[in-house]
C-alpha positions as CSV (number, residue, x, y, z in Angstrom):
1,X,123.8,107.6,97.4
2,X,121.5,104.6,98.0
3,X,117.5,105.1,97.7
4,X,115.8,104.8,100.4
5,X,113.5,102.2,101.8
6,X,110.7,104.3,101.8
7,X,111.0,105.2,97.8
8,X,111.2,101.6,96.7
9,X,108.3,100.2,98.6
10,X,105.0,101.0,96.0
11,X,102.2,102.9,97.7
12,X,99.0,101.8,97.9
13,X,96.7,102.7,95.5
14,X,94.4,105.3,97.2
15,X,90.7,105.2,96.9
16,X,90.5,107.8,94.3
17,X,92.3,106.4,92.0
18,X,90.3,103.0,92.2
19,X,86.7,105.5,91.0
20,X,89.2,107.2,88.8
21,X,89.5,103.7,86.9
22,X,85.8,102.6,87.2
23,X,84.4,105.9,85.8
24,X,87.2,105.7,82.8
25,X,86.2,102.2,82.6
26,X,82.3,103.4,82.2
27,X,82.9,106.1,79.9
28,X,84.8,103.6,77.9
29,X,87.7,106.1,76.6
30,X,90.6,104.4,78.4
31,X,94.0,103.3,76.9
32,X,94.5,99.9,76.8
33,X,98.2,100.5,78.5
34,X,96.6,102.5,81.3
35,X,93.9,100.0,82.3
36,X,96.5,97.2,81.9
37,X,98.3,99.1,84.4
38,X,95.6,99.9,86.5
39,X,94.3,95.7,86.7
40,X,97.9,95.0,87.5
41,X,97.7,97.7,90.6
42,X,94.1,98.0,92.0
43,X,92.5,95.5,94.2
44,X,90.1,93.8,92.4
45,X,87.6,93.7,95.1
46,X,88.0,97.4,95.9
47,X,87.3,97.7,92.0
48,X,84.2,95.2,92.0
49,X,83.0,97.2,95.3
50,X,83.3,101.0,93.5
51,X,81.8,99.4,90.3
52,X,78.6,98.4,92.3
53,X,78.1,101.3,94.1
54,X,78.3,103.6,91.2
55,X,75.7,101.7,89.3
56,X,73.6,102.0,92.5
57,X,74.2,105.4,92.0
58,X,73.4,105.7,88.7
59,X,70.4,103.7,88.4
60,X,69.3,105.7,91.8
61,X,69.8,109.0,89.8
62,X,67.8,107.8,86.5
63,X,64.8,107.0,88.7
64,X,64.6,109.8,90.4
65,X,65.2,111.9,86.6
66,X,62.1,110.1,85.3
67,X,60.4,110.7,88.5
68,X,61.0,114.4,88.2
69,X,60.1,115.0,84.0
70,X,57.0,112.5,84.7
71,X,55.8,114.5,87.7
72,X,56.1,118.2,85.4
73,X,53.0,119.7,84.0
74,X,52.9,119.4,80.6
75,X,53.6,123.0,78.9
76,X,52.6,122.4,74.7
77,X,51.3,125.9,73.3
């Protein structure tokens, strides 16, 4: 029995997978094999793309963290 077309054709890797790799990659506990395998896969401008929005994200967040412990009343007894 031959394989199909279908099963030898690689899917595209989907969007999730592409944060998958960039929040790995920020955390910084990744396997070198796995993020070999993920370079070798991903789109490297759909990678560049997640990457900048997540630090948008993050630095968004940390503003806004600061914003809200700055703005608390202070509560020393």
């Amino acid at each position: 029995m031959k394989p199909s077309v279908d099963s030898l054709t690689p899917t595209p890797p989907s969007f999730l997978r592409t944060v998958q790799a960039v929040l790995w990659s920020f955390a910084g506990m990744r396997k070198a094999s796995a993020s070999h395998e993920d370079m070798a896969k991903l789109n490297p401008f759909h990678i560049i793309a997640v990457a900048l929005g997540l630090v948008v994200v993050m630095v968004v967040g940390l503003i806004v963290l600061v914003n809200w412990v700055v703005s608390q009343p202070l509560a020393l007894s």
